[in-house]
C-alpha positions as CSV (number, residue, x, y, z in Angstrom):
1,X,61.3,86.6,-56.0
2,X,59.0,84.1,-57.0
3,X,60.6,81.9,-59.7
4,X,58.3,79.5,-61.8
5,X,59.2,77.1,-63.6
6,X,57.6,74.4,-66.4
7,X,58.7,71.3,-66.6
8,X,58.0,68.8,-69.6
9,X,57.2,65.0,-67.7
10,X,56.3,63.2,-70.8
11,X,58.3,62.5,-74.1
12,X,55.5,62.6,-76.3
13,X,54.9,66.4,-75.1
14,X,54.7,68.6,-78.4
15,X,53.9,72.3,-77.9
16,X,51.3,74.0,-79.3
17,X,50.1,77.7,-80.8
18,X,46.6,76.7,-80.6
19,X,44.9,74.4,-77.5
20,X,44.1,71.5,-80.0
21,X,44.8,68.1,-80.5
22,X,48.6,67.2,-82.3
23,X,47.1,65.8,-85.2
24,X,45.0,68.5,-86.5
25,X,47.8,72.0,-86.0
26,X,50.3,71.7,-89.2
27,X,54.0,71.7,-88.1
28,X,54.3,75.6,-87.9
29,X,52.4,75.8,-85.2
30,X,54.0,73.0,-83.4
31,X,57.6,73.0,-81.4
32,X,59.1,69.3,-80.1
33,X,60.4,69.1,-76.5
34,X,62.2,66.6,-74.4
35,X,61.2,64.9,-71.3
36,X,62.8,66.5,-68.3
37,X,63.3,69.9,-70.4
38,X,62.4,73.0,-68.4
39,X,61.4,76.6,-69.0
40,X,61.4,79.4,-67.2
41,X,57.9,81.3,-67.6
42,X,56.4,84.6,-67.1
43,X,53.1,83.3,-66.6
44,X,50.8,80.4,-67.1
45,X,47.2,79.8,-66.9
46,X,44.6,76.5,-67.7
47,X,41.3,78.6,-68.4
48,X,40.5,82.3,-69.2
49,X,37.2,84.4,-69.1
50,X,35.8,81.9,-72.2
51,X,36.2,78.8,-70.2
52,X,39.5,76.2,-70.0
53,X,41.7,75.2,-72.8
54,X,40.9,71.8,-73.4
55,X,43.2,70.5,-70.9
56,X,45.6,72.9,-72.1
57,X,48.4,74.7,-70.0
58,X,49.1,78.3,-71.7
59,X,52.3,79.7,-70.6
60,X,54.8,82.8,-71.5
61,X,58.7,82.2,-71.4
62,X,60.2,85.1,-69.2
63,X,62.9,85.5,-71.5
64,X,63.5,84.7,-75.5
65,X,61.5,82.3,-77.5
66,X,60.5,79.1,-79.5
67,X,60.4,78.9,-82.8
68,X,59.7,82.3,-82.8
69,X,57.2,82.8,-80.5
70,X,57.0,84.1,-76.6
71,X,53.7,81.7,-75.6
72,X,52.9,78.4,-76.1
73,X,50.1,75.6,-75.1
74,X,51.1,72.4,-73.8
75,X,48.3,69.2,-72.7
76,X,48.3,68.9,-68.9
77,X,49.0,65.1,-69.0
78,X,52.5,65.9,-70.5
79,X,54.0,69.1,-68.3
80,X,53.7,70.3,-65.0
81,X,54.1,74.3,-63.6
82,X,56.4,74.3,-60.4
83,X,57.0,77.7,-57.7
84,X,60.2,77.7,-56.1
85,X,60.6,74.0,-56.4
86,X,57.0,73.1,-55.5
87,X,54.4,71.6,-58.2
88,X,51.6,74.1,-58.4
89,X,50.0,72.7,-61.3
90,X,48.1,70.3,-62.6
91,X,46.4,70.1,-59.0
92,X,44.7,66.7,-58.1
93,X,43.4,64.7,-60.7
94,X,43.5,66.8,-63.6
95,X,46.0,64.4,-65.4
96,X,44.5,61.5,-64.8
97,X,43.7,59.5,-67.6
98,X,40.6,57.9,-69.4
99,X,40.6,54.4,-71.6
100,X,38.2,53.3,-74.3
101,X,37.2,49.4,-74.1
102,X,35.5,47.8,-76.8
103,X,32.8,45.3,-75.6
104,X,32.3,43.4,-78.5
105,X,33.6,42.5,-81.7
106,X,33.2,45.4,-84.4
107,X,34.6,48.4,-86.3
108,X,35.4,51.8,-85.8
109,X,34.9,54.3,-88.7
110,X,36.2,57.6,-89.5
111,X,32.8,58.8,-90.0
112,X,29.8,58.6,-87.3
113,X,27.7,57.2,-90.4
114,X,26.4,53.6,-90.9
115,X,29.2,51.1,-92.3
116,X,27.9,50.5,-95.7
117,X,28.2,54.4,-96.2
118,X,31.7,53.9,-96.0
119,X,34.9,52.3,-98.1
120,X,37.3,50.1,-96.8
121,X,39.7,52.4,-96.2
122,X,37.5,54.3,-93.6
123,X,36.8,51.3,-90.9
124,X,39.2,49.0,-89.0
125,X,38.2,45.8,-87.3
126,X,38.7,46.1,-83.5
127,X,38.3,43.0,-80.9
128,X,36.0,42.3,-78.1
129,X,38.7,43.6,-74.6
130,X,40.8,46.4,-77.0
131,X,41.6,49.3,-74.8
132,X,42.7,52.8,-76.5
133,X,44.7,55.4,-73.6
134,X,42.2,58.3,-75.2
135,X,43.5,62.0,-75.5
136,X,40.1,63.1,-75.4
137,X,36.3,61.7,-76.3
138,X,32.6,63.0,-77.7
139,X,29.4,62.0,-78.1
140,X,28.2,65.1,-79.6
141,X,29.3,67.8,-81.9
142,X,27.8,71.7,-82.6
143,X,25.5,70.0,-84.6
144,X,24.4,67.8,-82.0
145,X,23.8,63.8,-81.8
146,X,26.9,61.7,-83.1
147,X,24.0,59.5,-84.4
148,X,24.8,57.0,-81.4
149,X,28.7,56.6,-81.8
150,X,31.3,57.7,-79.7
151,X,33.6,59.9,-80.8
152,X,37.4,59.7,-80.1
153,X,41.0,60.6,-80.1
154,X,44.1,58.2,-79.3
155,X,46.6,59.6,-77.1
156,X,49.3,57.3,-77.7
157,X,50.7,57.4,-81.0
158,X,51.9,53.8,-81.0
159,X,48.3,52.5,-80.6
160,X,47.5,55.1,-83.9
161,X,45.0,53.2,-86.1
162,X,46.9,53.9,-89.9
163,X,48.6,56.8,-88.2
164,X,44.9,57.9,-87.5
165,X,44.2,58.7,-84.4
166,X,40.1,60.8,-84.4
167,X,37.9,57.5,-85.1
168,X,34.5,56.7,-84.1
169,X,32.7,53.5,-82.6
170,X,29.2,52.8,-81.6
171,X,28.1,53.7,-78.1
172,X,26.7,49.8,-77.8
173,X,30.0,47.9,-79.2
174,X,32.7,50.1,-76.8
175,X,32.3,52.0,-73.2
176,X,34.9,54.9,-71.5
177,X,36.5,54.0,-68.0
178,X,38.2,55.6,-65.4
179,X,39.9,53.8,-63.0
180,X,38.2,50.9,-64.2
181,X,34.8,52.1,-63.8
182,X,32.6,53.6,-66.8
183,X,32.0,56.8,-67.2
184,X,30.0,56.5,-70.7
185,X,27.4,55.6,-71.3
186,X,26.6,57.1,-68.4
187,X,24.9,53.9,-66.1
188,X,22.2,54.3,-64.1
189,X,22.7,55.3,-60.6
190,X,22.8,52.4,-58.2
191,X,20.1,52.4,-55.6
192,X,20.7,54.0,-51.9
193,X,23.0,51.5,-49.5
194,X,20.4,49.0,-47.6
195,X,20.1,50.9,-43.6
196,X,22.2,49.8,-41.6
197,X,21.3,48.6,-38.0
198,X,21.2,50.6,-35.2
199,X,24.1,48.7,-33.1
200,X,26.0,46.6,-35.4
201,X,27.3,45.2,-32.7
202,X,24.4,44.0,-30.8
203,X,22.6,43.1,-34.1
204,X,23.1,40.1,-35.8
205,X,24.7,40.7,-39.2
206,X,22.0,42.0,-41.7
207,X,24.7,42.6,-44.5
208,X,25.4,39.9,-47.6
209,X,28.5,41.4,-49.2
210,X,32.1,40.6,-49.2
211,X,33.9,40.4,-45.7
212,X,36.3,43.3,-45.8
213,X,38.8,43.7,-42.6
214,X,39.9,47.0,-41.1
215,X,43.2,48.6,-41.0
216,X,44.5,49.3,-36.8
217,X,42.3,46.7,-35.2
218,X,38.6,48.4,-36.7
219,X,36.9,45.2,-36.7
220,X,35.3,43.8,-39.7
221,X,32.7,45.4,-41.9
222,X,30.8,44.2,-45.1
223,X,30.9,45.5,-48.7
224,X,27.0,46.3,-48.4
225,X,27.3,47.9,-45.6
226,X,27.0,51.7,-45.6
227,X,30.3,53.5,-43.8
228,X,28.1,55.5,-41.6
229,X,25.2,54.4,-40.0
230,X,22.3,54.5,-41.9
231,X,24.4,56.1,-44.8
232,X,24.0,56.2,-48.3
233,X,27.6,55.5,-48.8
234,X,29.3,51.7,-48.5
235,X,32.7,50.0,-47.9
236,X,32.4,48.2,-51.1
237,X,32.0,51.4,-53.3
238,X,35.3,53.0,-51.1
239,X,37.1,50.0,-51.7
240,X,36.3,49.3,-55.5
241,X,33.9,46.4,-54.7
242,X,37.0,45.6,-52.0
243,X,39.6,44.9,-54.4
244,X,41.5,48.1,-52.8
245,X,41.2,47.0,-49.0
246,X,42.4,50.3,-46.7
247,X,46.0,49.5,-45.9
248,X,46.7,51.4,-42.8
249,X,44.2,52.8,-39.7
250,X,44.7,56.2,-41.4
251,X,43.5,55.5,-44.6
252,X,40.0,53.8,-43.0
253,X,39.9,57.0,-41.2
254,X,39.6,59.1,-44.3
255,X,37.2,57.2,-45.6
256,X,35.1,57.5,-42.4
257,X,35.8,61.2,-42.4
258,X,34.8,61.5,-45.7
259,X,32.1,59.7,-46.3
260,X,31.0,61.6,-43.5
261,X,30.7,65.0,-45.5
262,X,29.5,63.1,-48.7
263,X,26.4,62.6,-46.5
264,X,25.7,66.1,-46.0
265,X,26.3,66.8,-49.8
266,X,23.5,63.9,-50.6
267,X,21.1,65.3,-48.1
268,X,21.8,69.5,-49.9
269,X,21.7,68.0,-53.8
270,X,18.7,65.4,-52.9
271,X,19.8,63.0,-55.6
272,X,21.9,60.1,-55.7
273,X,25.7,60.0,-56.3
274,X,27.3,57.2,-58.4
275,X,30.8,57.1,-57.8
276,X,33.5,56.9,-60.1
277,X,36.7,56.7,-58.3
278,X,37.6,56.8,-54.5
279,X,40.4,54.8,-53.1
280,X,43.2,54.3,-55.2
281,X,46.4,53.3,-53.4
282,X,49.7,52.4,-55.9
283,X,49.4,50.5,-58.3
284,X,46.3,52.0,-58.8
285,X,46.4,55.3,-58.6
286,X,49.5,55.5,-61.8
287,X,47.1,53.0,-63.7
288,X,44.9,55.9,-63.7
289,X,47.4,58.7,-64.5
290,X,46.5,59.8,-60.8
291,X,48.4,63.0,-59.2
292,X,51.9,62.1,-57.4
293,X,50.2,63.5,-54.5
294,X,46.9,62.9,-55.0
295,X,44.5,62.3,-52.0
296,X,42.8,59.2,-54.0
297,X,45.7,57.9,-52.3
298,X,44.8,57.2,-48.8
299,X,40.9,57.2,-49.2
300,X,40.3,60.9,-48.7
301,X,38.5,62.1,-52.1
302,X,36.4,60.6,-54.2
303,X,34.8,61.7,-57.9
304,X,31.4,62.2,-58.4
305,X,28.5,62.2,-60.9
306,X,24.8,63.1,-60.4
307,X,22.4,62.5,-63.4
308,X,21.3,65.8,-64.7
309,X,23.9,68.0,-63.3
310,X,27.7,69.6,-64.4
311,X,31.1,69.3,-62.2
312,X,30.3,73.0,-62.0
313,X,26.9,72.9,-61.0
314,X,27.6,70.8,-58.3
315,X,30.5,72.8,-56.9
316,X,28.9,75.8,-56.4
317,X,26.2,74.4,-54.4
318,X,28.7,73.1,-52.2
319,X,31.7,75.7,-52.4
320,X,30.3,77.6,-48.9
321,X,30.9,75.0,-46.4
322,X,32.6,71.8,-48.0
323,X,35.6,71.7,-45.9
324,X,38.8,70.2,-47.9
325,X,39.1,70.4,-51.9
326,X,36.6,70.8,-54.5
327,X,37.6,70.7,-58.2
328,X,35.8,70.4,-62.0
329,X,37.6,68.4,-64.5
330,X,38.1,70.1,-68.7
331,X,36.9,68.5,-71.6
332,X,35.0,65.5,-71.5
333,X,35.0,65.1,-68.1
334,X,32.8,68.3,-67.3
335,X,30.2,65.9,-65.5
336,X,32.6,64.9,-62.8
337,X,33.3,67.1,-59.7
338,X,36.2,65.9,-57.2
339,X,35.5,66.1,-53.5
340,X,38.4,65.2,-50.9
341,X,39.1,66.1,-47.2
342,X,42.4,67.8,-47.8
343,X,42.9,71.4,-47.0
344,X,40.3,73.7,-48.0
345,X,40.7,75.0,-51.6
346,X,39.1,75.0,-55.1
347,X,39.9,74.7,-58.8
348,X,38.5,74.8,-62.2
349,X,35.8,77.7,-62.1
């Protein structure tokens, strides 16, 4: 039989009743654990027919209880569901993790309001560089508009601002990145890769970027230049404007392989994609919070946006023929869709 098993990875893991941040459930309906600490469980799931929980695993102890009660929540960055010895969950790169920069010298505020609305006690001066590891951000609420501010909410509570950790900031003095890229405000999509010539080799070099050289004797090939021919897709943007060069003949073939498919996504959405993460060998992929065994790891998946469209959106018009794995992300990161060329399978909706 079957035995599953969840295992707390993270010693700031606090269980839950309800799928919400820490700081806003009082302590009744919150149970410490220990790193390393593991429970046997009935069940578990990460969404149900109302949508996910906020990057919440729920789960049901087989036997007994905690503090009373059979089922609990815990936040996907701090546990991890294994079958028979095998991690089955989080899948890919639902842990990985998001940082707030400010940009410029200011405040943040506990209210979204102009800062003469607001006493001393409510805003904290903050330096140009300051990074926050965030739990989770917003820049909108039921109401609507945030009145230009970002919304957010510190995951470590060492960084806590006056054991705060919900503050706002203004969406022009501070920017979200993943993997050192920015995810909000949401930049403009770059324009399509310059065409590349028809023999590269015959042709003298049309290409301006950075020299980048391939892994297993490939030859050399230019940041600018697209990674198929006449492709929308360059070796700069797989290589993070080639800070990350491809460190084995394998890895260049992934991204060959997969830039190959991203092409026939392009041509069936008809808009362009801005990436926001593709190759991410160590350290990299742990700066992020990446999977153990994620395929960022040897060039084989990438993240995606496209202006104007949901994670979800875009994997159901691509769910009937994309070959390897296609995932949505919870929360705030609803926009993104993961693409890799991994076996075939599917998460998040």
């Amino acid at each position: 039989m079957t035995k599953q098993i969840i295992k707390i990875t993270d010693s700031r893991a606090v269980l839950k009743r309800r799928p919400a941040y820490v700081g806003h459930l009082p302590q009744n309906e919150q149970y410490k654990v220990d790193a390393g600490t593991e429970y046997e469980i009935q069940s578990y799931a990460y969404a149900d027919s109302a949508g996910d929980f906020d990057e919440h695993i729920k789960f049901a102890l087989k036997e007994g209880n905690l503090g009373g009660f059979n089922t609990w929540y815990i936040y996907n960055r701090f546990a991890e569901v294994l079958s028979d010895g095998e991690v089955v969950y989080p899948i890919e790169e639902q842990t990985a993790a998001q940082i707030l920069e400010i940009t410029q010298d200011t405040v943040i505020k506990r209210r979204p309001v102009p800062v003469e609305e607001l006493t001393e006690e409510e805003i904290f001066k903050v330096s140009k560089g300051m990074t926050f590891d965030l739990h989770s951000y917003a820049y909108a609420d039921a109401s609507g508009s945030l009145q230009g501010h970002i919304r957010f909410a510190i995951n470590n509570p060492e960084q806590y601002i006056r054991g705060i950790s919900l503050w706002h900031v203004s969406d022009q003095q501070a920017q979200v990145k993943f993997d050192d890229r920015v995810v909000y405000p949401i930049p403009a999509a770059a324009p399509a890769a310059a065409m590349a010539a028809a023999s590269p080799a015959a042709a003298p070099k049309t290409f301006s970027g950075k020299e980048i050289k391939l892994a297993g004797n490939r030859g050399t090939v230019y940041s600018d230049q697209p990674i198929i021919p006449n492709g929308s897709f360059t070796w700069g943007e797989a290589t993070h404007n080639c800070t990350r060069l491809p460190q084995t003949a394998e890895h260049v073939e992934n991204m060959v392989k997969l830039a190959t498919q991203l092409e026939k996504a392009r041509q069936q959405i008809g808009k362009p994609f801005r990436i926001t993460s593709w190759y991410r060998p160590e350290p990299f992929n742990s700066k992020a919070g990446g999977a153990r065994r994620s395929q960022h790891l040897a060039g084989g998946a990438v993240d995606i946006v496209v202006q104007g469209y949901m994670g979800a959106d875009l994997a159901k018009m691509l769910v009937g023929w994309w070959p390897g794995g296609l995932g949505i992300y919870a929360g705030n990161r609803r926009h993104i869709l993961h693409l890799d060329v991994g076996v075939k399978r599917k998460w998040g909706f």
